[in-house]
ROBADREN-44352 format. One line per 4 residues: number of its first residue (from 1); their letters; for each residue x, y, z of N, C-alpha, C, O. Coordinates in steps of 0.02 Angstrom, whole numbers, plus 50000, padded with zeros to 5 digits. Example, Ala and Ser with C-alpha at 12.3 -4.5 7.8 and 13.67 -1.06 7.14 Angstrom:
<rs>
1	AS	50660 49716 50390 50615 49775 50390 50660 49835 50390 50712 49834 50423 | 50642 49888 50354 50684 49947 50357 50645 50002 50394 50670 50057 50402
</rs>
This chain:
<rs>
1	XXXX	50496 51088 48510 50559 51091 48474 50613 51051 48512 50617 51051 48573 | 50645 51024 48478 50695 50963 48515 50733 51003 48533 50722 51053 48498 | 50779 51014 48573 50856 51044 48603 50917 51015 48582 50972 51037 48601 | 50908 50942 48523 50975 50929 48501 50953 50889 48441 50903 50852 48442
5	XXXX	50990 50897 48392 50955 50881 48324 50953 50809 48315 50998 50780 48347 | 50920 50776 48286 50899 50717 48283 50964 50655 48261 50965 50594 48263 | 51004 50699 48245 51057 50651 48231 51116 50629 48287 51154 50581 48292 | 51106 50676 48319 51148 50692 48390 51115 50650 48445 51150 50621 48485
9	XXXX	51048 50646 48447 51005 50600 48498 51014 50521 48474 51010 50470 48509 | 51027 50527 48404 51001 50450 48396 51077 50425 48407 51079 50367 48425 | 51136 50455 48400 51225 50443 48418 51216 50422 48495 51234 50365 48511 | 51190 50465 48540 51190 50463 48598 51151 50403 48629 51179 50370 48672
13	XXXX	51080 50385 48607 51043 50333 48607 51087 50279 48595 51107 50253 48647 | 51110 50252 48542 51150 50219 48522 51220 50218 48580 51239 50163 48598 | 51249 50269 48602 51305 50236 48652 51269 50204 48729 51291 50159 48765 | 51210 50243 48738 51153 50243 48809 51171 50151 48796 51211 50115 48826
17	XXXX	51110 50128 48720 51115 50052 48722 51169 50018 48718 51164 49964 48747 | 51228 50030 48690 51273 49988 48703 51292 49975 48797 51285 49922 48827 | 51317 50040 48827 51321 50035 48895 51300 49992 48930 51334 49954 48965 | 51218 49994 48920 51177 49972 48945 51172 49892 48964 51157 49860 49014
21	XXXX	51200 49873 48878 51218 49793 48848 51266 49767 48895 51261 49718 48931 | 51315 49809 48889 51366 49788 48954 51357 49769 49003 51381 49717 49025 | 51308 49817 49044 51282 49808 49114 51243 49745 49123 51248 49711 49174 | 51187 49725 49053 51128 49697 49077 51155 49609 49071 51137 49556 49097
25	XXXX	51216 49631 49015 51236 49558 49007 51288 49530 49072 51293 49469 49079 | 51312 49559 49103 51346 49539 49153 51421 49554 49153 51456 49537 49201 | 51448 49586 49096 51515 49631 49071 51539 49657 49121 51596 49646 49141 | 51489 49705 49155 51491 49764 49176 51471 49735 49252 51421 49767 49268
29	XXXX	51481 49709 49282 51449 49662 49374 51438 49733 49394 51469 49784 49379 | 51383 49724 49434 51358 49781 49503 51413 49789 49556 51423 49752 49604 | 51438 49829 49542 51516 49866 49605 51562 49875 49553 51604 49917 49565 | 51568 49841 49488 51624 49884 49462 51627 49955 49424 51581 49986 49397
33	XXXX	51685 49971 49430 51701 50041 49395 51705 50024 49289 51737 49982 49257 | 51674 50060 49275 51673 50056 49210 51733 50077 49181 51763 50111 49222 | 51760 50072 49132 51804 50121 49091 51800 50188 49074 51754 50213 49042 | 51848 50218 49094 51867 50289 49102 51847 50341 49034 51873 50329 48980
37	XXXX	51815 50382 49040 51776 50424 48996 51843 50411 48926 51837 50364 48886 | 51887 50448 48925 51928 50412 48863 51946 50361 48861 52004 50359 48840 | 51926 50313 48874 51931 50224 48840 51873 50230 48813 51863 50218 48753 | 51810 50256 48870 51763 50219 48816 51747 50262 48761 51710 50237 48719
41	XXXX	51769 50328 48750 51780 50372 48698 51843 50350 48632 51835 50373 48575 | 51894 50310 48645 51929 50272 48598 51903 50194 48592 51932 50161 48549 | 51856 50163 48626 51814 50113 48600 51749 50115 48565 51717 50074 48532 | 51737 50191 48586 51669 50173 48528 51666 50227 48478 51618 50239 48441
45	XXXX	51741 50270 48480 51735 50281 48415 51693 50367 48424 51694 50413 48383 | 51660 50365 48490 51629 50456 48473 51668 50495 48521 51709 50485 48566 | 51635 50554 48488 51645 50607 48551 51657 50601 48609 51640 50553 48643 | 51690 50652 48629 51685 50636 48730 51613 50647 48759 51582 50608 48794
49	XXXX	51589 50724 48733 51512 50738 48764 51463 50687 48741 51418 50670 48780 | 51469 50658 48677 51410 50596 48689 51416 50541 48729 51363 50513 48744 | 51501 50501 48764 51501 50479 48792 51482 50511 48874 51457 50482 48922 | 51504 50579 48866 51462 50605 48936 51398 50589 48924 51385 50529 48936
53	XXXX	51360 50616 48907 51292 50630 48893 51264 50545 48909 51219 50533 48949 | 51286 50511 48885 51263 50441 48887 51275 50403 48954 51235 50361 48975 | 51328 50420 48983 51352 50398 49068 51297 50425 49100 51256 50391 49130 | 51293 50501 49092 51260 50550 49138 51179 50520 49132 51146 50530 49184
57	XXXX	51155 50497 49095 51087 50486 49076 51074 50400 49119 51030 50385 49160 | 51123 50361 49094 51132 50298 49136 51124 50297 49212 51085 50264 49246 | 51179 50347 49232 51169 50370 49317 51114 50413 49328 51109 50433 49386 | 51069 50433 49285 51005 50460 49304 50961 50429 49308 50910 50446 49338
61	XXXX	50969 50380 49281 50906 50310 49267 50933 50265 49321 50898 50214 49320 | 50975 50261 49365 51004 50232 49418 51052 50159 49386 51047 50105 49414 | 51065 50163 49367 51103 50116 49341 51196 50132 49356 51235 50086 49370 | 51214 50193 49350 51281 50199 49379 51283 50252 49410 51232 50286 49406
65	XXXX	51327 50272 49443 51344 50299 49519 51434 50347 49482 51483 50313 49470 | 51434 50408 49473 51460 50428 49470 51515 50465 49512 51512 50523 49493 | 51575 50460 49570 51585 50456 49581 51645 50522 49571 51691 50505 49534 | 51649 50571 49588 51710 50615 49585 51762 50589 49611 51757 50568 49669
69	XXXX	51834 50584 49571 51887 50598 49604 51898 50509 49584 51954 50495 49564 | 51844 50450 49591 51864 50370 49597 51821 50360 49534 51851 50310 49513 | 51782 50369 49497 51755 50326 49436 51713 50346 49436 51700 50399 49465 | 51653 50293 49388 51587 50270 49385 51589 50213 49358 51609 50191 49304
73	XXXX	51553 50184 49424 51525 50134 49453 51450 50102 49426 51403 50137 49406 | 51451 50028 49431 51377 50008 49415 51369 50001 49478 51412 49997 49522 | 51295 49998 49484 51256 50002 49547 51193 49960 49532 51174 49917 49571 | 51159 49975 49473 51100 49905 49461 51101 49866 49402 51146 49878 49362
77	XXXX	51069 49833 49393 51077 49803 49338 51007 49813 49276 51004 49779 49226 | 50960 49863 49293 50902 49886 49272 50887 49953 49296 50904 49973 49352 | 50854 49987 49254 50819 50042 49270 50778 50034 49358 50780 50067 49410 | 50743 49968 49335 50692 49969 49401 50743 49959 49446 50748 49994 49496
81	XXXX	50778 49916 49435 50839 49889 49487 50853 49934 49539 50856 49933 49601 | 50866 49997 49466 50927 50070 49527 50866 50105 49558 50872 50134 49612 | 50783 50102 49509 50724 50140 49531 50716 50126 49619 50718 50167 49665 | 50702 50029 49620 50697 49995 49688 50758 50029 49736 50745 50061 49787
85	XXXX	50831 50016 49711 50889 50022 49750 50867 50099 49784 50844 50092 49841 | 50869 50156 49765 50858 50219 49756 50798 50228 49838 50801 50259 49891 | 50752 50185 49808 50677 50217 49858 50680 50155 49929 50650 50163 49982 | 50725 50093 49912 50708 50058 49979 50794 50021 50006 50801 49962 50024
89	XXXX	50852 50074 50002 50897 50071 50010 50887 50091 50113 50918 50063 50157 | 50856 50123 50118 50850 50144 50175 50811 50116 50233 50816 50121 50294 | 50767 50082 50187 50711 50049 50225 50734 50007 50281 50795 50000 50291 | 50683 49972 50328 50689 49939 50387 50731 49880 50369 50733 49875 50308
93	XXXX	50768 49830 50403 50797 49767 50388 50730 49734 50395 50705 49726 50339 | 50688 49710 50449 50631 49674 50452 50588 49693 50382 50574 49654 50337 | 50574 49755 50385 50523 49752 50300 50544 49714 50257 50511 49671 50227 | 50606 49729 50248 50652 49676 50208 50649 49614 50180 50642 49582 50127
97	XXXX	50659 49609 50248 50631 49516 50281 50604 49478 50255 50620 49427 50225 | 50528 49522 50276 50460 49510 50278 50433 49509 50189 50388 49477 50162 | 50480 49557 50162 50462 49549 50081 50489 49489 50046 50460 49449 50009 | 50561 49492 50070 50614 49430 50043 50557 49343 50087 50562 49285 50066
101	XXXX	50534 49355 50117 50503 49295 50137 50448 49285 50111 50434 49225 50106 | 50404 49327 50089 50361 49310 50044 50330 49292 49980 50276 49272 49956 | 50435 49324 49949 50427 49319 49877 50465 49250 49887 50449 49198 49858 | 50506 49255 49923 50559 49169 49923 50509 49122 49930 50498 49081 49884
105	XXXX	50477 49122 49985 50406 49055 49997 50380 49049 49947 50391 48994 49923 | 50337 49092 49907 50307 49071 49883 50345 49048 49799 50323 49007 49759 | 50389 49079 49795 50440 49057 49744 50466 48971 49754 50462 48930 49708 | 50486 48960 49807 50505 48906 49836 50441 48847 49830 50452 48787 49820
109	XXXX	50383 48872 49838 50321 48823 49816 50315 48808 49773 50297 48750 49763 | 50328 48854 49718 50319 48842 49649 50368 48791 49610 50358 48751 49563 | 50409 48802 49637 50486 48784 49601 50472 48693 49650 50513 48650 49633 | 50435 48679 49688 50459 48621 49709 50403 48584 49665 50411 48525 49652
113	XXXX	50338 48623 49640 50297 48589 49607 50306 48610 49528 50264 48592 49487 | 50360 48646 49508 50390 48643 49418 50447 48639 49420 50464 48674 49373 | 50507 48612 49452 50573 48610 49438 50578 48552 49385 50543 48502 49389 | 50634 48566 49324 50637 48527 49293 50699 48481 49323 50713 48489 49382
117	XXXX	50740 48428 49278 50795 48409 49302 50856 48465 49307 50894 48475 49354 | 50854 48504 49234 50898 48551 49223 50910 48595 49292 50962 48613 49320 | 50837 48606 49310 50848 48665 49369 50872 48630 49433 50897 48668 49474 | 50868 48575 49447 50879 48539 49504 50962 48524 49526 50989 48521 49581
121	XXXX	50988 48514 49455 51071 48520 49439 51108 48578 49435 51169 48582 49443 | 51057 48635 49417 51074 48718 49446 51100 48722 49512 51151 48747 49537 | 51035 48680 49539 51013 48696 49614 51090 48679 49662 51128 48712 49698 | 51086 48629 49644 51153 48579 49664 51205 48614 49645 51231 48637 49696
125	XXXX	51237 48631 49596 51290 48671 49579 51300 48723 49626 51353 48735 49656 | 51249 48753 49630 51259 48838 49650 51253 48825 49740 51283 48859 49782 | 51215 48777 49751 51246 48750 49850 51297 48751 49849 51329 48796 49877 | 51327 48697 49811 51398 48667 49820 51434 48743 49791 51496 48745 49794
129	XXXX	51409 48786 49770 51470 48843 49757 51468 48884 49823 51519 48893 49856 | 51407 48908 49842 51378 48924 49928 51427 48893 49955 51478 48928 49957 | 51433 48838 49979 51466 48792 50034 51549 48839 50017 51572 48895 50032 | 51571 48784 49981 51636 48832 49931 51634 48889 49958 51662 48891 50013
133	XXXX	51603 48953 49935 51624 49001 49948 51616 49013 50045 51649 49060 50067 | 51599 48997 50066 51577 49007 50130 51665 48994 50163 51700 49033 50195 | 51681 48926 50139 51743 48877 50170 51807 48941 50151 51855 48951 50187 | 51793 48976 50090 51864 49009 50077 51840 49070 50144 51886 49108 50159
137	XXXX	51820 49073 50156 51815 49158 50199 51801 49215 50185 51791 49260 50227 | 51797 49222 50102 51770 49264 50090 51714 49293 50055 51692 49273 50001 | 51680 49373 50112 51630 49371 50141 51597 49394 50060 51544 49366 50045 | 51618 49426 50025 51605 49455 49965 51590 49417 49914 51543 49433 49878
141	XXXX	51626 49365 49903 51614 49289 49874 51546 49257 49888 51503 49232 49853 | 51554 49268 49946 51492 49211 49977 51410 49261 49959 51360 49231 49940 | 51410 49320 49967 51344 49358 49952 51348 49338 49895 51305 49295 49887 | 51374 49346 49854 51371 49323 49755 51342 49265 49768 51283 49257 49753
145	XXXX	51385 49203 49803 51339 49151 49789 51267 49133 49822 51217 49109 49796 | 51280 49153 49885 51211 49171 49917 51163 49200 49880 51108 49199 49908 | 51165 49231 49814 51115 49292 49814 51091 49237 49752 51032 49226 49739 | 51151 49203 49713 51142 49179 49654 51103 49096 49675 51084 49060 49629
149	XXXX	51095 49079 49736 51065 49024 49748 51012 49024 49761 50975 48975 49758 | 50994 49102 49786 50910 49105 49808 50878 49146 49727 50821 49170 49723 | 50916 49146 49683 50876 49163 49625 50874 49131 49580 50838 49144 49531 | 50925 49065 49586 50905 49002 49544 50837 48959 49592 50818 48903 49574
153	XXXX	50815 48984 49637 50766 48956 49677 50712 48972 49620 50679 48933 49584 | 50713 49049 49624 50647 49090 49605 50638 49078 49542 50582 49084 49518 | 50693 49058 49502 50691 49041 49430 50663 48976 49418 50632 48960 49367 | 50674 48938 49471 50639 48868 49459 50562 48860 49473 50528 48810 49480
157	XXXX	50545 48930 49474 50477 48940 49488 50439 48957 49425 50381 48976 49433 | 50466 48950 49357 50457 48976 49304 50388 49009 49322 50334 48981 49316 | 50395 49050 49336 50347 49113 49353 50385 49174 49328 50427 49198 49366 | 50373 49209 49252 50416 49252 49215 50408 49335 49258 50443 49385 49254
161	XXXX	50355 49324 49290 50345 49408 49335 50371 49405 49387 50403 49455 49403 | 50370 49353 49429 50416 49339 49498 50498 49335 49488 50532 49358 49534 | 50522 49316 49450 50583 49321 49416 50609 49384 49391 50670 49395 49396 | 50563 49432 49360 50599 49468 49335 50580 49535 49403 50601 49593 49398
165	XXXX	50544 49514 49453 50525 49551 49505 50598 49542 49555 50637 49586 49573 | 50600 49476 49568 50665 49463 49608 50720 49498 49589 50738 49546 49623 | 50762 49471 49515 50783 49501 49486 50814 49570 49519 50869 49588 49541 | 50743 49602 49511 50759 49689 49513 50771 49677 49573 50831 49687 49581
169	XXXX	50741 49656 49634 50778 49678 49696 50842 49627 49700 50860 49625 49759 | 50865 49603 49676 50931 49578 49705 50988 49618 49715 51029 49595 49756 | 50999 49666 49690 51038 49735 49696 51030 49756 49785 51077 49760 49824 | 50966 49765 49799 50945 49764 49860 50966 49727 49903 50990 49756 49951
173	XXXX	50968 49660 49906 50962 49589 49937 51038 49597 49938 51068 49605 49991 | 51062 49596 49895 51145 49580 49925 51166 49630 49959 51205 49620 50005 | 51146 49695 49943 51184 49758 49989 51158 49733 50081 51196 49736 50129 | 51102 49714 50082 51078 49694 50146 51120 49641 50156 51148 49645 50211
177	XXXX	51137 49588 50122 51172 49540 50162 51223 49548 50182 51247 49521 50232 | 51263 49605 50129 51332 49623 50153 51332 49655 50226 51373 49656 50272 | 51284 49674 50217 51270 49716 50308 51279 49665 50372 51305 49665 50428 | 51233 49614 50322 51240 49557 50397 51296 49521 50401 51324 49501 50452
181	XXXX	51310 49515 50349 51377 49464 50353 51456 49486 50376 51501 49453 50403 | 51451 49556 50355 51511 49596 50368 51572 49578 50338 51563 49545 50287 | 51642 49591 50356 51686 49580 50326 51713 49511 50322 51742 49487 50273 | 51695 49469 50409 51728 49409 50418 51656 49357 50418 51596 49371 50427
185	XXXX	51694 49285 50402 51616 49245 50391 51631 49189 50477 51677 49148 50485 | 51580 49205 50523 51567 49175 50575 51550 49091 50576 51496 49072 50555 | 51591 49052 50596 51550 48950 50607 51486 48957 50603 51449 48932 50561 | 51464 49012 50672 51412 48983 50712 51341 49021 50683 51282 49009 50695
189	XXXX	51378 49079 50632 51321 49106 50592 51297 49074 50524 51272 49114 50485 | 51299 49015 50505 51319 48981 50450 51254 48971 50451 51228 48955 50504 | 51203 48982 50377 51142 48940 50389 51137 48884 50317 51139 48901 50258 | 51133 48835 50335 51125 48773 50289 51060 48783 50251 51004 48787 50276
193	XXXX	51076 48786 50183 51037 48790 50137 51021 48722 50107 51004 48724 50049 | 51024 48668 50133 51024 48589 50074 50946 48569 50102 50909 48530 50072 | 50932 48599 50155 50855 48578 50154 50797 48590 50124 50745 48557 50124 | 50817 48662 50088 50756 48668 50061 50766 48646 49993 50715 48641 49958
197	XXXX	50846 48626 49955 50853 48621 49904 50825 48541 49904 50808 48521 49848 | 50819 48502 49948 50814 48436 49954 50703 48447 49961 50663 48405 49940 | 50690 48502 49989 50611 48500 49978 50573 48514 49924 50512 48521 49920 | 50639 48520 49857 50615 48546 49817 50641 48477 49775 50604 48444 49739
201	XXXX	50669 48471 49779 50699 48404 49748 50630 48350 49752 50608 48325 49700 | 50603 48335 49811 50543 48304 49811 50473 48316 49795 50427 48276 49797 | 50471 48385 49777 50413 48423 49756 50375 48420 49837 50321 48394 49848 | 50409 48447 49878 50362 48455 49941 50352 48521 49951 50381 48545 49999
205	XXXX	50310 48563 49910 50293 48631 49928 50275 48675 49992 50279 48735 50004 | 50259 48637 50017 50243 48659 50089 50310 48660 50151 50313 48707 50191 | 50353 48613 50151 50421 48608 50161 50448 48668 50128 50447 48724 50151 | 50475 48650 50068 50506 48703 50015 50500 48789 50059 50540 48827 50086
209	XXXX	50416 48787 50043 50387 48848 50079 50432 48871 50152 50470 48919 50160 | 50415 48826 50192 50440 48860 50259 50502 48860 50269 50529 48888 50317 | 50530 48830 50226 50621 48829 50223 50628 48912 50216 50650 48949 50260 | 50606 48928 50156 50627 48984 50108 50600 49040 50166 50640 49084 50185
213	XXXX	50531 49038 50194 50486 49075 50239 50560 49123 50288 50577 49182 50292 | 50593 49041 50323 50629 49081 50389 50700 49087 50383 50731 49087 50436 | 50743 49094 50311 50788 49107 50330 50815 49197 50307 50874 49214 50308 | 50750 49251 50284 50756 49305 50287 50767 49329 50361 50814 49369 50370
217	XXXX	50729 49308 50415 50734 49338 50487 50788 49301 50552 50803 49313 50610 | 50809 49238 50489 50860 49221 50541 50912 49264 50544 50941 49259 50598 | 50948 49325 50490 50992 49387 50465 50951 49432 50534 50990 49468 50565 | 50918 49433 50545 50880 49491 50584 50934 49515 50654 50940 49574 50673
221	XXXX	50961 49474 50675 51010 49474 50738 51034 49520 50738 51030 49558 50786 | 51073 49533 50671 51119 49583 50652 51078 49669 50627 51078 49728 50644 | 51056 49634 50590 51028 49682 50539 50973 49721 50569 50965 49780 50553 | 50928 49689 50618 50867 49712 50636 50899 49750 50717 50945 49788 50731
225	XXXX	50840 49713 50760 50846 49726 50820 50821 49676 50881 50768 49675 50911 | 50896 49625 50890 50905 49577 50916 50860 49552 50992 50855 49496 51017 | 50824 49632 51019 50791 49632 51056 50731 49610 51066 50696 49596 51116 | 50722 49610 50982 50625 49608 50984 50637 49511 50955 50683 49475 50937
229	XXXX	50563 49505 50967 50560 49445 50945 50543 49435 50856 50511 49474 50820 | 50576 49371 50838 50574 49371 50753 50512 49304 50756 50520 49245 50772 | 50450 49338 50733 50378 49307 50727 50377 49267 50651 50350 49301 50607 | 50398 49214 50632 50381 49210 50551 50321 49133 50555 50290 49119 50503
233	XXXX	50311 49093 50612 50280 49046 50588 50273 49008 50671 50298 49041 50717 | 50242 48947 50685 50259 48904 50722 50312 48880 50767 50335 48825 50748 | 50332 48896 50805 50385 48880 50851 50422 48783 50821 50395 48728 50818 | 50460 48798 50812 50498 48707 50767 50468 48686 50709 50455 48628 50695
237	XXXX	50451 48770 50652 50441 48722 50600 50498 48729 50545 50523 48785 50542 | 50513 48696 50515 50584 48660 50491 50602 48765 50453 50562 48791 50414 | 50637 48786 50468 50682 48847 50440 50633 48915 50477 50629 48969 50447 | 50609 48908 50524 50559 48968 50545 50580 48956 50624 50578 48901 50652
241	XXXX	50604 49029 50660 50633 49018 50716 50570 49036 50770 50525 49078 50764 | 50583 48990 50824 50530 49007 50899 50535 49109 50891 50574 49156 50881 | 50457 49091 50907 50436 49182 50924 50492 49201 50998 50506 49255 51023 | 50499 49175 51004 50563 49191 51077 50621 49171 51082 50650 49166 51136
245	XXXX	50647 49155 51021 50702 49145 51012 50752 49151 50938 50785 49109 50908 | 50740 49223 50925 50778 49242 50862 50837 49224 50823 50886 49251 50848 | 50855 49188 50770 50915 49163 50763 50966 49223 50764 50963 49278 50793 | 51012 49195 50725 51064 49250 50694 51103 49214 50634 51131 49161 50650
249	XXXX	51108 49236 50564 51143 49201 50520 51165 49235 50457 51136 49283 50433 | 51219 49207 50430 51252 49249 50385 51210 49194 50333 51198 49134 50334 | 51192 49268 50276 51145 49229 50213 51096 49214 50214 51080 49183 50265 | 51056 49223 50175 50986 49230 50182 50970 49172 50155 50911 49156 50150
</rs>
């Protein structure tokens, strides 16, 4: 027996998807506060409890972050998004790493052997917005574009499961970079991204590859534990740092 009559679920369903629309289309960005239970109760026209009922169900599915006393907040941009955010929010910085380097490489291979022109003028745009944001100072700016340059990578991988895999962890990926990067953006932590966009530009997959490979563990300085050594490849191969000599860098 249902607990709320069929007309009442399908009202509520109906505000769940609109919400949702907001969030997934980009309305709604990951960190902002949504509109206050009566706005969005004089924008869509229902009840207050179905607009509860519909928040409350959103922040159960991890998607917003309810907040006493300051709002509610988006937090993912997918179910799996807030599922991932939820179970590996805690996890090691190196695991991290080690995941972000395996999906970037091999994303980065792909994309140097299917980039079209379109994606290559992405590519270029979204550096030159990287650079940009880096030059203004701020640190919050620069993760957006940071995050948005290594997923026009993965997109140029037209690989539709690796994409919509990345995707979900990027929620992840930027909360980590904000960690490394902190509030102020450092000269000497700066890591130049035009090389691998330039190994992809030539279809050199193997380049491409080790670009993308080492700049998850060059963040490690901060994030990890500056003590141990950061192992990703060959001592001098182009974006992969000596086993004895760990970088340190803002942006992955």
């Amino acid at each position: 027996m249902p607990l709320t009559s069929p007309r009442r679920s399908a009202l509520v369903d109906q505000v769940i998807a609109q919400l949702r629309n907001q969030i997934t289309s980009g309305e709604w960005p990951v960190g902002a506060r949504i509109p206050t239970e009566p706005e969005l109760v004089e924008l869509l026209g229902v009840a207050r409890n179905t607009v509860r009922e519909a928040v409350r169900a959103l922040a159960h599915n991890g998607l917003l972050d309810i907040r006493q006393g300051s709002g509610t907040y988006v937090i993912a941009t997918s179910e799996l998004a807030g599922v991932m955010h939820r179970r590996f929010a805690g996890a090691e910085p190196r695991h991290i790493a080690e995941l972000r380097s395996t999906l970037e490489s091999s994303a980065a291979r792909l994309a140097a052997e299917r980039r079209t022109e379109r994606d290559l003028v992405q590519l270029d745009a979204l550096l030159a917005r990287r650079e940009e944001a880096w030059a203004s100072g701020d640190a919050e700016v620069f993760v957006a574009a940071d995050v948005s340059l290594h997923m026009a990578v993965v997109t140029a991988s037209h690989n539709d499961v690796l994409i919509e895999l990345y995707a979900d962890l990027g929620d992840l990926v930027a909360d980590w970079l904000r960690t490394d990067v902190g509030t102020e953006l450092h000269p000497s932590a700066h890591l130049d991204h035009a090389r691998l966009i330039e190994a992809i530009r030539r279809g050199d997959g193997d380049a491409a590859a080790s670009e993308a490979a080492g700049y998850p563990f060059a963040c490690l300085g901060r994030n990890g534990k500056p003590d141990e050594p950061v192992e990703t490849g060959e001592p001098g191969e182009p974006g992969e740092p000596a086993a004895d000599a760990p970088l340190t860098g803002a942006g992955g």
